[in-house]
C-alpha positions as CSV (number, residue, x, y, z in Angstrom):
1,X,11.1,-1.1,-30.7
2,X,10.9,-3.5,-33.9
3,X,10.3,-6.4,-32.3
4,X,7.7,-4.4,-29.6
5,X,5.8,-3.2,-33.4
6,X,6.2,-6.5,-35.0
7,X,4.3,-8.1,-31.4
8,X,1.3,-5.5,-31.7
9,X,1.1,-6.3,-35.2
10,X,1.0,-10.3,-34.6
11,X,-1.1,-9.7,-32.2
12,X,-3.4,-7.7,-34.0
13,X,-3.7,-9.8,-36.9
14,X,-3.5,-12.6,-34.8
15,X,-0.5,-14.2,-37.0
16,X,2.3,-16.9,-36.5
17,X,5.1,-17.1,-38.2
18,X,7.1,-20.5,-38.1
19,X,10.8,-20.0,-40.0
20,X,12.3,-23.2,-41.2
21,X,16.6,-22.9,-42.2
22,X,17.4,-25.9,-43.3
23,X,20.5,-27.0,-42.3
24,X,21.9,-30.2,-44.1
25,X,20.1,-33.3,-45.9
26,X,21.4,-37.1,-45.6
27,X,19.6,-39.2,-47.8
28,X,16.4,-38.9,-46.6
29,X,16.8,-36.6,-42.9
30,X,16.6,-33.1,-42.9
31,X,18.3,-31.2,-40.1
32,X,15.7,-28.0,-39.8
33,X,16.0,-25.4,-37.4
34,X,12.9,-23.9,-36.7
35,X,11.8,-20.6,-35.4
36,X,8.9,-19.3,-34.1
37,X,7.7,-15.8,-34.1
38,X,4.5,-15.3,-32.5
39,X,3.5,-12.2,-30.4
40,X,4.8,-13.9,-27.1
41,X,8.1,-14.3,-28.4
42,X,8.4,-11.2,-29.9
43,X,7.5,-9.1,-26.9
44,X,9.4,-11.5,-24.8
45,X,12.5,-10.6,-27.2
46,X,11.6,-7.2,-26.9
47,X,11.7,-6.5,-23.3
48,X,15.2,-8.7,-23.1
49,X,17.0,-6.4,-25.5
50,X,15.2,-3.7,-23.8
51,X,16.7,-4.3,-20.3
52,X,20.3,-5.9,-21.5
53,X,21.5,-2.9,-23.3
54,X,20.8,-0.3,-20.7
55,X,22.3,-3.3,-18.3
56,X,25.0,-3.0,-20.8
57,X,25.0,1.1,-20.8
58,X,25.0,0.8,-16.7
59,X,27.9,-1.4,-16.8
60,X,30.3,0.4,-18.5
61,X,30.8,2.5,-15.9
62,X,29.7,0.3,-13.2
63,X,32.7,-1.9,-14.3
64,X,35.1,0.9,-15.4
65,X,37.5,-0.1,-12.9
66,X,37.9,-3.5,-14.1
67,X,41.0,-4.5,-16.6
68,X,38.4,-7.0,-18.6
69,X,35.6,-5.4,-18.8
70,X,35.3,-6.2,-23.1
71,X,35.2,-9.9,-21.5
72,X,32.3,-8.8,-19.3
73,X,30.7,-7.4,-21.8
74,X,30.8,-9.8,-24.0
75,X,29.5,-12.5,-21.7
76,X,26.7,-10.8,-21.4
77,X,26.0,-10.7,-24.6
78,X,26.1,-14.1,-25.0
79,X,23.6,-14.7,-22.6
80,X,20.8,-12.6,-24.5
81,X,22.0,-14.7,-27.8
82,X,21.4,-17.7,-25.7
83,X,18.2,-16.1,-24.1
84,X,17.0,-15.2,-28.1
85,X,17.7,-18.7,-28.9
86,X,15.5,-20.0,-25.8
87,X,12.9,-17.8,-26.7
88,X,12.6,-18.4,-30.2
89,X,12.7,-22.5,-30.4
90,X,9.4,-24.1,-30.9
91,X,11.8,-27.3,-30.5
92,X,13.3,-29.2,-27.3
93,X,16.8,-29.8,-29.2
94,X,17.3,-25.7,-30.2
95,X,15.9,-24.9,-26.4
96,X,18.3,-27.2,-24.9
97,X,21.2,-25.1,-26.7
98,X,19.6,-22.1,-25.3
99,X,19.0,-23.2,-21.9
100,X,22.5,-24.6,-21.7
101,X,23.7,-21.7,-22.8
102,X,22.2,-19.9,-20.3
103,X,23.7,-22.1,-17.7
104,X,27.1,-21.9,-18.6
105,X,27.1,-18.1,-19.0
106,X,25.4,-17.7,-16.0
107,X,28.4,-19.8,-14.3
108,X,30.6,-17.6,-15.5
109,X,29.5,-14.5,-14.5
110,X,28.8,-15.6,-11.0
111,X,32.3,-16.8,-10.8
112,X,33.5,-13.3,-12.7
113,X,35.0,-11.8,-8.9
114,X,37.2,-15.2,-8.1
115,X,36.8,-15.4,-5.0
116,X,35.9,-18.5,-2.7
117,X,32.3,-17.3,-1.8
118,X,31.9,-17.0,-5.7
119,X,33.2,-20.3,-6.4
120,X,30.9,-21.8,-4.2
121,X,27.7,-20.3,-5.2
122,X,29.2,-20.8,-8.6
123,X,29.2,-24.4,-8.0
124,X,26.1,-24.4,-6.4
125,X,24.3,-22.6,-9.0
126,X,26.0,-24.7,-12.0
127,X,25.0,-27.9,-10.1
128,X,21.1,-27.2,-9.3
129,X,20.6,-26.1,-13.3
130,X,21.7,-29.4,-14.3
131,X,19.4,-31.4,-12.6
132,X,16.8,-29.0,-15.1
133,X,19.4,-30.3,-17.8
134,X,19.0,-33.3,-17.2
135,X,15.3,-33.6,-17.3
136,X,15.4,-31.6,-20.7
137,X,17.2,-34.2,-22.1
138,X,15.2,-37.0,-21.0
139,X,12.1,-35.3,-22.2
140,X,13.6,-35.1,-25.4
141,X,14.4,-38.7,-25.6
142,X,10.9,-39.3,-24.7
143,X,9.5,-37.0,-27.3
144,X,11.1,-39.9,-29.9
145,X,8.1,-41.7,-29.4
146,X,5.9,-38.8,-31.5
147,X,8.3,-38.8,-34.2
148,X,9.4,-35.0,-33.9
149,X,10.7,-32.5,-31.1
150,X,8.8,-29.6,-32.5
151,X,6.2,-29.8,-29.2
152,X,3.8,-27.3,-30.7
153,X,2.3,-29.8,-32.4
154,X,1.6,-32.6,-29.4
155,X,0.7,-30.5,-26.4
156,X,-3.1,-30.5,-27.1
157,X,-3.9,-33.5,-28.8
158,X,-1.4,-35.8,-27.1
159,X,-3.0,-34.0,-23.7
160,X,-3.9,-37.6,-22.1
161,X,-1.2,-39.3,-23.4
162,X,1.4,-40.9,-20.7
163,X,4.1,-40.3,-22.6
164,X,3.4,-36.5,-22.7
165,X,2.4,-36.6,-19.3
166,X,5.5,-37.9,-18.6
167,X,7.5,-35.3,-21.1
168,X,5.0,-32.3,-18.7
169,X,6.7,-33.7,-15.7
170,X,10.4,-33.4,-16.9
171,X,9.6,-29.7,-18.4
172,X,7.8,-28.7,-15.5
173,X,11.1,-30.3,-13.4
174,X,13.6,-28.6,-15.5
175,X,11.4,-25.0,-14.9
176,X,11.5,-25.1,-11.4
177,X,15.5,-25.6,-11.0
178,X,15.7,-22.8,-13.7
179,X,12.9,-20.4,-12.0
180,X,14.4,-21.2,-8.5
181,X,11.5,-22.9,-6.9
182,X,11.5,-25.7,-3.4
183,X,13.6,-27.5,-3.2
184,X,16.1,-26.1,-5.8
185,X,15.5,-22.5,-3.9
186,X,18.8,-22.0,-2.7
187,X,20.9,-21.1,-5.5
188,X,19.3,-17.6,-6.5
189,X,20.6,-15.9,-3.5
190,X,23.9,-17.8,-3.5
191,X,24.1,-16.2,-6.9
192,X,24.2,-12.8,-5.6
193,X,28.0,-13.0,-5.5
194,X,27.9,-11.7,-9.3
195,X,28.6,-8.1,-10.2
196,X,25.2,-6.2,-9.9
197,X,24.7,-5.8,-13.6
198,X,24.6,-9.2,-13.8
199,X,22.2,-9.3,-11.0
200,X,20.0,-7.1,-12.8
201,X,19.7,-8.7,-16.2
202,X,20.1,-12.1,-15.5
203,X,19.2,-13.2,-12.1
204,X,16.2,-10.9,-12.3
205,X,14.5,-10.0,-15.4
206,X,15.4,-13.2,-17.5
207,X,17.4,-16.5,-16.7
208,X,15.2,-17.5,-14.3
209,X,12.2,-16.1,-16.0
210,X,13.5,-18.5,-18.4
211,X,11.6,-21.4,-16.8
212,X,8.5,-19.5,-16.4
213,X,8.1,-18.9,-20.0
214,X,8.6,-22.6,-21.0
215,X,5.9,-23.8,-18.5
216,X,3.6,-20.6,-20.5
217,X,4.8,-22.6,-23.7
218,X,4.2,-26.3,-22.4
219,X,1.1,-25.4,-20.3
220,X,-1.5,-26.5,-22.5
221,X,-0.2,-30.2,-22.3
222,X,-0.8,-30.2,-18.3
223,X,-3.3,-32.2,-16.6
224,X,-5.0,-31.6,-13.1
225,X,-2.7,-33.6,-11.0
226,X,0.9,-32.0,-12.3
227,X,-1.0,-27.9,-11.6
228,X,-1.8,-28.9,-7.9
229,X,1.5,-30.2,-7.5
230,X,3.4,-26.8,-9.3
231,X,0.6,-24.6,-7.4
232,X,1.7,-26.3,-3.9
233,X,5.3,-25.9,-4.6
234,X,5.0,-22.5,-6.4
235,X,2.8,-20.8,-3.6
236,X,5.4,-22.5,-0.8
237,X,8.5,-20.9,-2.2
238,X,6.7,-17.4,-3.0
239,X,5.7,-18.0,1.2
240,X,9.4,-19.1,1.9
241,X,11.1,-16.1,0.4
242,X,9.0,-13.7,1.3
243,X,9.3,-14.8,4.9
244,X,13.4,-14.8,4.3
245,X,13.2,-11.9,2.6
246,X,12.4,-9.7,6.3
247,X,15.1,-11.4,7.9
248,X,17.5,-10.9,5.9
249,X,20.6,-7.9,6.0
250,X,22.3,-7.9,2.4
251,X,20.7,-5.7,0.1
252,X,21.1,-7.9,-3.1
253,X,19.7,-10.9,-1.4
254,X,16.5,-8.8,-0.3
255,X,15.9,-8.4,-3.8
256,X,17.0,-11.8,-4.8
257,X,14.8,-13.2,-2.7
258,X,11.7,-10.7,-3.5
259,X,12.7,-12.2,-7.1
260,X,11.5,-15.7,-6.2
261,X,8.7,-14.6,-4.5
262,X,7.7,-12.9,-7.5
263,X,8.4,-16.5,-9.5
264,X,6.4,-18.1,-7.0
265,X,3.5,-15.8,-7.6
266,X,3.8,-16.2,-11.7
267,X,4.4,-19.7,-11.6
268,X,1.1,-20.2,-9.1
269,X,-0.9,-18.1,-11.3
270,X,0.0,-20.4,-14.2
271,X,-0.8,-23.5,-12.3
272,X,-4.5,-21.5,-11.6
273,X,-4.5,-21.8,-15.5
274,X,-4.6,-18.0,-16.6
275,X,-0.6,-18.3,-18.7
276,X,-1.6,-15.2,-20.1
277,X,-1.4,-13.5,-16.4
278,X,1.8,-15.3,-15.8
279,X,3.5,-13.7,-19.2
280,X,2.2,-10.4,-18.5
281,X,3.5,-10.2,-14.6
282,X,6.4,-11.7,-16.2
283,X,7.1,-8.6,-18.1
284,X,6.3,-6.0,-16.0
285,X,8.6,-7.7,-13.1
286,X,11.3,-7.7,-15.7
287,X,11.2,-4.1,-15.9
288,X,10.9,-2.9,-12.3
289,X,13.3,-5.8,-10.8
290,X,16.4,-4.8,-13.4
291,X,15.8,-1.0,-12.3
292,X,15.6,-2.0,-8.7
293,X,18.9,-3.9,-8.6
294,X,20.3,-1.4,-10.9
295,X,19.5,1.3,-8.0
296,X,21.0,-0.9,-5.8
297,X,24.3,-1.4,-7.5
298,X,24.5,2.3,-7.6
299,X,24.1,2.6,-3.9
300,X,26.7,0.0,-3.0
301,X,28.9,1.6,-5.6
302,X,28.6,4.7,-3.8
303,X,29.1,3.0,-0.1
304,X,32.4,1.8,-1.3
305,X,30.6,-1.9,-1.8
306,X,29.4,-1.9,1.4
307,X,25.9,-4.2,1.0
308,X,24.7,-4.4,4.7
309,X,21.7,-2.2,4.7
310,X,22.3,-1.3,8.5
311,X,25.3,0.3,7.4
312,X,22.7,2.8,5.4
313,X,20.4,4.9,6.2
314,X,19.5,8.9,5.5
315,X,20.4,8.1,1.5
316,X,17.7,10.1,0.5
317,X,19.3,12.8,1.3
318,X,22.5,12.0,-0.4
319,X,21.4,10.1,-3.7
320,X,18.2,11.7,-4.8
321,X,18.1,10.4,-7.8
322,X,18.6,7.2,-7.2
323,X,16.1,6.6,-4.2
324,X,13.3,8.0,-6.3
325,X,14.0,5.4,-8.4
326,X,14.6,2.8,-6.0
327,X,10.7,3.8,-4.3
328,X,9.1,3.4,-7.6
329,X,10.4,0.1,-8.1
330,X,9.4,-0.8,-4.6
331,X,6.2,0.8,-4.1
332,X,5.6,-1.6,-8.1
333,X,6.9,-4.4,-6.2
334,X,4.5,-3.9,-3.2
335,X,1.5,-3.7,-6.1
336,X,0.5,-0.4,-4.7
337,X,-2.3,1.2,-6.7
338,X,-1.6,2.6,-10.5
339,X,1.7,1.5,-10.0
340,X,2.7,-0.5,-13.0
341,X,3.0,-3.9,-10.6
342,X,-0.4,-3.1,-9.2
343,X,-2.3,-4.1,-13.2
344,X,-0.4,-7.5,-12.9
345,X,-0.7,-8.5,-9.0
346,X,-4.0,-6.9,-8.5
347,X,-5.3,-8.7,-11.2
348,X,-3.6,-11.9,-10.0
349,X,-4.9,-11.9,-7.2
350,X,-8.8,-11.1,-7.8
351,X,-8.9,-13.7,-10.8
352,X,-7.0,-16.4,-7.9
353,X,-9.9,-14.8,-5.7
354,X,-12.5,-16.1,-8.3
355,X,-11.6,-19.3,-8.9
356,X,-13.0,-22.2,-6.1
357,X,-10.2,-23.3,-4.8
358,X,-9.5,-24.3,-0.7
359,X,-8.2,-21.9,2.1
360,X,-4.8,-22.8,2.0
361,X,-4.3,-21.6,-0.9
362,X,-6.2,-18.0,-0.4
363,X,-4.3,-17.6,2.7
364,X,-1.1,-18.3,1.5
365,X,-1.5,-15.6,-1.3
366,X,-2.7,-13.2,0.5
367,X,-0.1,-13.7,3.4
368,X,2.9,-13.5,0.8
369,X,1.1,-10.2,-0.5
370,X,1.2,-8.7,3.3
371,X,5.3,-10.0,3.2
372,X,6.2,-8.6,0.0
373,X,5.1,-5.3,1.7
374,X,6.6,-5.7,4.9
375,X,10.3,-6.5,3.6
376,X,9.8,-3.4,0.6
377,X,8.8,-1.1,3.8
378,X,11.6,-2.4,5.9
379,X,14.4,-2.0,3.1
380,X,13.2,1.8,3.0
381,X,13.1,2.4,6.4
382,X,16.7,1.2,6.9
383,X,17.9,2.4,3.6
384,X,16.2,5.7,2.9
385,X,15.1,7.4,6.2
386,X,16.6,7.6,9.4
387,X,20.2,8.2,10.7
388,X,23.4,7.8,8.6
389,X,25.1,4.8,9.4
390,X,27.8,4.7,7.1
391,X,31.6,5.4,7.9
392,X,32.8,9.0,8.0
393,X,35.0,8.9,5.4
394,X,32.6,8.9,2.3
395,X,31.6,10.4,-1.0
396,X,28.5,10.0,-1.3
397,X,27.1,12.0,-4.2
398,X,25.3,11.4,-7.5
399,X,28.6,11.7,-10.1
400,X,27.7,9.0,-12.3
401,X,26.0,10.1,-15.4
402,X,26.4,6.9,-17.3
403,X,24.7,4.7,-14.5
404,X,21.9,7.8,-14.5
405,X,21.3,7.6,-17.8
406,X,21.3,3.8,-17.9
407,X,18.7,3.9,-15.1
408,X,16.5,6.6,-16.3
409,X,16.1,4.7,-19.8
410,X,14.3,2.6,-17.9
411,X,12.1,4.4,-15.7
412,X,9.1,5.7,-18.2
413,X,8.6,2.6,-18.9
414,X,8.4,1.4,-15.8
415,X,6.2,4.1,-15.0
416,X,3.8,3.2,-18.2
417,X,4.4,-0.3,-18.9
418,X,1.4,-1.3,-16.4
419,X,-1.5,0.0,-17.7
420,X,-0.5,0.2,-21.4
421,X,0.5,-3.2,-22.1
422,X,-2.9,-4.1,-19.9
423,X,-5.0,-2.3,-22.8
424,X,-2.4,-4.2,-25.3
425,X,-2.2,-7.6,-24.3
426,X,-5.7,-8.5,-23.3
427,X,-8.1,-8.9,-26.1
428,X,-10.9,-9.4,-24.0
429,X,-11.9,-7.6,-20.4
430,X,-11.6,-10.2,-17.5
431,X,-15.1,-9.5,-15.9
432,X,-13.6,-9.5,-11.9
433,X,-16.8,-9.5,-9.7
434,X,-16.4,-9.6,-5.9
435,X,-17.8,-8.4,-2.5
436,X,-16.4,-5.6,-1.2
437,X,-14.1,-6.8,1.4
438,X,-12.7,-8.9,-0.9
439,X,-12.1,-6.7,-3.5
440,X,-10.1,-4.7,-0.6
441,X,-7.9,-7.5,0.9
442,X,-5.3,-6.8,-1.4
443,X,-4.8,-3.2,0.0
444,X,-5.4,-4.2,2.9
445,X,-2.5,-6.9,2.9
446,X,-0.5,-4.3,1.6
447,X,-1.2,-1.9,4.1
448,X,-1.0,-4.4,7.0
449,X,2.1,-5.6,5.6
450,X,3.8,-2.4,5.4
451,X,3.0,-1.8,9.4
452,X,4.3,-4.9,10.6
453,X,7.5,-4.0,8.4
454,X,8.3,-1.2,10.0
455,X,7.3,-2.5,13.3
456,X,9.6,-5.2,13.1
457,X,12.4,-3.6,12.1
458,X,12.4,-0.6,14.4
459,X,15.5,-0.2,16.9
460,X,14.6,-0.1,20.3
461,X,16.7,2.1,22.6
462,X,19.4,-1.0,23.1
463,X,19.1,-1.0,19.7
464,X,18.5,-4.3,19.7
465,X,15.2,-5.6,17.0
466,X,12.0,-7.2,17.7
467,X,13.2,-9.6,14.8
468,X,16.5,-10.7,15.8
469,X,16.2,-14.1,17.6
470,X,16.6,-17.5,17.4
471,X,13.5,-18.2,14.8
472,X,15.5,-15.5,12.2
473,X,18.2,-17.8,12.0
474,X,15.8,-20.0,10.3
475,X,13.9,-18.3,8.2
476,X,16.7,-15.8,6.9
477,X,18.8,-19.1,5.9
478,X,15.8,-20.0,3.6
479,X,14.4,-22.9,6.0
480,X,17.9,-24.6,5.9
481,X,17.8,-24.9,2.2
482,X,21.2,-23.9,1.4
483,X,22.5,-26.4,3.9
484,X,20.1,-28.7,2.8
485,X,21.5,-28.5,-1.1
486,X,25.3,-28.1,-0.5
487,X,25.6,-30.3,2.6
488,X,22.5,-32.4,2.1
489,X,23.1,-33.7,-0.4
490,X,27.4,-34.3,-0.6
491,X,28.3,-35.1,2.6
492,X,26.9,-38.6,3.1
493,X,29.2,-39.2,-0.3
494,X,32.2,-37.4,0.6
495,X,32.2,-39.1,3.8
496,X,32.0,-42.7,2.1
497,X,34.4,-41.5,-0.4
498,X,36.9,-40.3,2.7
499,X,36.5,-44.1,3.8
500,X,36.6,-46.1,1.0
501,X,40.0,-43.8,-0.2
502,X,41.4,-44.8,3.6
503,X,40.6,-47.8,3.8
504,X,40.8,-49.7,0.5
505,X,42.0,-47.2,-2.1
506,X,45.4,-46.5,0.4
507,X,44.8,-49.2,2.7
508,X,43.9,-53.4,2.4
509,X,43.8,-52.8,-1.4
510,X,47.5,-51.6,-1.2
511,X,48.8,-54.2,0.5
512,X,47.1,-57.2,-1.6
513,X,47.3,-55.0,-4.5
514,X,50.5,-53.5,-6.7
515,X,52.6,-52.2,-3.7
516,X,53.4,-55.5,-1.9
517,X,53.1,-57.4,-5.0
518,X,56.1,-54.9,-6.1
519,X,58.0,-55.2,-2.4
520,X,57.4,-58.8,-2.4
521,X,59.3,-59.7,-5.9
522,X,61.8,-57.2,-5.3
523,X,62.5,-59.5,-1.9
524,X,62.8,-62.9,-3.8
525,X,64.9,-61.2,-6.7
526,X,68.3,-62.8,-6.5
527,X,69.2,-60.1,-9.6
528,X,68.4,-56.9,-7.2
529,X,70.8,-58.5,-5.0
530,X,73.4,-58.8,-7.5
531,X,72.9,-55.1,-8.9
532,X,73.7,-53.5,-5.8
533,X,77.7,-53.0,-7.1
534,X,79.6,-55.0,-4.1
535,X,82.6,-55.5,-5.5
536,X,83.2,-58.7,-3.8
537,X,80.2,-60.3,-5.4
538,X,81.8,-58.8,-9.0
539,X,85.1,-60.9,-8.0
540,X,82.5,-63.6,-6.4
541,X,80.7,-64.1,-10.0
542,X,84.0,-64.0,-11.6
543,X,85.1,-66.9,-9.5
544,X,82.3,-68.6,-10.2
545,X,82.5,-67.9,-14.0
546,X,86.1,-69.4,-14.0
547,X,84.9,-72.3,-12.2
548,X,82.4,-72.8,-15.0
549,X,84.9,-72.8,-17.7
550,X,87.2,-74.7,-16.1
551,X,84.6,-77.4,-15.7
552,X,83.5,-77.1,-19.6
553,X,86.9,-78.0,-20.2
């Protein structure tokens, strides 16, 4: 609530405060560590604390049976220190300790349930942020050149600079392996292997909002070329997901992957050029997308962790509560009118709708608009209504106050968040004129969506679905990207590695190397022959001895 005052306030006044601690002079260096506390960070800061500690209040009974959960705890709260840090650091050195940070904590909660599935996407998740890493790192040993790495300073005037074009590519590089986009895609899901309060804070509502919010920072520094190339990419992976998203069986990856369509959508709209847009769908995502997975993980708490949502059905019925919750979220997610989603995506998608730009583009919007609908339409169908599917052996009832609580902490807001921080955040009104029908699509897309949704995931009588053939295959597995980034990529070295190991390591190398140097000494060694203890050749050396002496003599 501070931080939310101290944001209006900024914001108001239209102040920004830099902080510089200094931390140690030699001779002439100073080693500063600078903070910046502008009304974007402070909000940002805000809505993280926000989510993490009723994330935090959910999780203590979410993980009551565990024997660590202090440990769990306390990772978690290391990941909104290194979060703070992120969002705080005008500077590429401090973000880099943030954004590793994040990596490393992220890593170890996905790997929190040791199990192989975890250790892979573990692995996979770990390996896909460092390529982000990386780039960070060479951006800051390109931003030598200027003299500092406080980047503040640089974006604008150094705007047609090649080294800062350069430094734009490497940011916006290290944003897209962070915020999940093609080609780096297949990790969010994978990541689903987490506990779900993990799921909700991080994997949702801020690590990989993380990269969104540097390219909102950096954006001013980006020419033409470098926001076709994000708004390609950006608008293909919001397409991919949401296409993957209605094919797809595990509840957690639904969401996951409604997650990066959402990223897809922000990230586009920043390429379009409105940042402020970006941050402000970035919020109110946060804020439905933690309750959403946080209604999840209370449904597959009850269902005995059961996550295959055609082993639900009928819930309504027997958590209440819950799905109420869980319909808010989605009907925000879908953008449906007065919703709090609706003030960000509506408006998204009417300023995208303004702008000149070519077919592809409008379609692609629009089309992921209609998805995002069908796959929220088909998760209720075969979640809420209908049949129960589950096993007969159940108790399925609403006992956990703690996870209620946690959950309802977050739902006024939700509710609100929308239009107020519309009225707060923009200073000016962004005049929106179109024709009718276009003004409409949106609806429309939703409405369409929602019927082809349900449609396609309707049983027939041999219960089998209009949507389960050989096409789902594809699309549910992401267009092959997580074969693409695991496989892909290590086999053609693993397979050299398997050779050169046979074949020279163990093989021609061993036998002109130290092994048959080794067998062929021992073989000319007269001394190996004379240490094996014959006793004859004892009595045959003291012959020879005696012979010796006698001759000296």
């Amino acid at each position: 609530m501070f931080l939310l005052m101290s944001s209006i306030n900024l914001m108001i006044k239209d102040f920004v405060y830099i902080i510089e601690y200094n931390f140690i002079i030699l001779n002439s260096v100073n080693f500063i560590y600078i903070i910046l506390l502008d009304w974007m960070s402070t909000m940002f800061m805000s809505f993280v604390l926000f989510i993490s500690s009723m994330v935090i209040y959910y999780s203590e009974e979410y993980m009551s049976g565990d024997l660590y959960k202090n440990r769990f705890i306390l990772l978690v709260v290391m990941f909104v220190v290194s979060m703070m840090m992120m969002i705080i650091s005008p500077n590429l050195v401090s973000i880099l300790l943030g954004w590793d940070g994040l990596g490393l904590v992220s890593y170890c909660l996905v790997i929190y349930y040791q199990n192989i599935k975890s250790f892979n996407a573990g692995m996979l998740t770990a390996l896909s942020n460092r390529v982000g890493d990386v780039a960070l790192l060479m951006s800051i040993a390109w931003m030598l050149n200027y003299g500092s790495w406080n980047f503040m300073f640089y974006l604008e005037i150094m705007k047609n600079d090649s080294i800062m074009e350069l430094i734009s590519y490497l940011v916006v590089l290290a944003a897209m392996t962070k915020s999940a986009q093609i080609p780096f895609s297949s990790w969010l899901p994978a990541a689903m292997a987490a506990p779900t309060p993990v799921s909700s804070l991080v994997h949702s509502s801020t690590l990989v909002t993380a990269g969104v919010y540097l390219l909102i920072r950096f954006n001013f520094a980006f020419n033409t070329t470098l926001m076709n190339l994000l708004l390609f990419i950006s608008s293909m992976t919001m397409f991919m997901s949401g296409l993957g998203a209605n094919f797809e069986f595990d509840l957690k990856k639904i969401i996951a992957l409604s997650t990066l369509s959402q990223l897809g959508l922000m990230m586009s709209i920043l390429a379009l050029g409105s940042y402020k847009l970006a941050f402000f769908h970035l919020l109110i995502h946060a804020l439905f997308k933690a309750l959403l997975f946080m209604c999840a993980g209370n449904i597959i708490h009850s269902l005995n962790s059961c996550q295959d949502i055609r082993y639900m059905g009928g819930l309504v019925t027997h958590l209440p509560l819950t799905c109420t919750y869980f319909n808010i979220c989605n009907w925000s997610l879908c953008g449906i009118p007065f919703m709090s989603g609706f003030y960000s995506k509506d408006l998204i998608v009417e300023s995208m709708s303004m702008n000149i730009l070519n077919i592809y583009v409008y379609f692609i919007f629009y089309i992921s608009i209609g998805l995002t609908a069908a796959y929220s339409f088909r998760l209720t169908y075969y979640t809420l209504t209908g049949d129960f599917n589950f096993i007969s052996l159940n108790l399925l009832k609403e006992s956990s106050k703690t996870m209620l609580k946690g959950m309802s902490g977050l739902i006024w807001i939700v509710i609100l968040s929308g239009g107020v921080f519309n009225w707060l955040m923009f200073d000016s009104i962004i005049f929106i004129c179109l024709p009718l029908y276009m003004k409409i699509m949106t609806l429309l897309m939703i409405f369409m969506g929602m019927l082809i949704g349900y449609e396609m995931s309707k049983f027939n009588l041999i219960y089998s679905l209009l949507s389960n053939n050989i096409y789902s295959l594809f699309f549910s597995s992401m267009w092959n990207m997580p074969y693409l980034s695991t496989l892909g990529v290590n086999y053609i070295p693993i397979k050299f590695g398997s050779i050169y190991l046979k074949s020279f390591d163990q093989g021609w190398l061993e036998y002109y190397g130290g092994q048959n140097i080794s067998l062929s000494i021992k073989k000319l060694s007269i001394i190996q022959f004379l240490s094996m203890n014959h006793l004859k050749i004892y009595f045959m050396l003291l012959l020879i001895w005696m012979i010796f002496l006698l001759v000296q003599v």
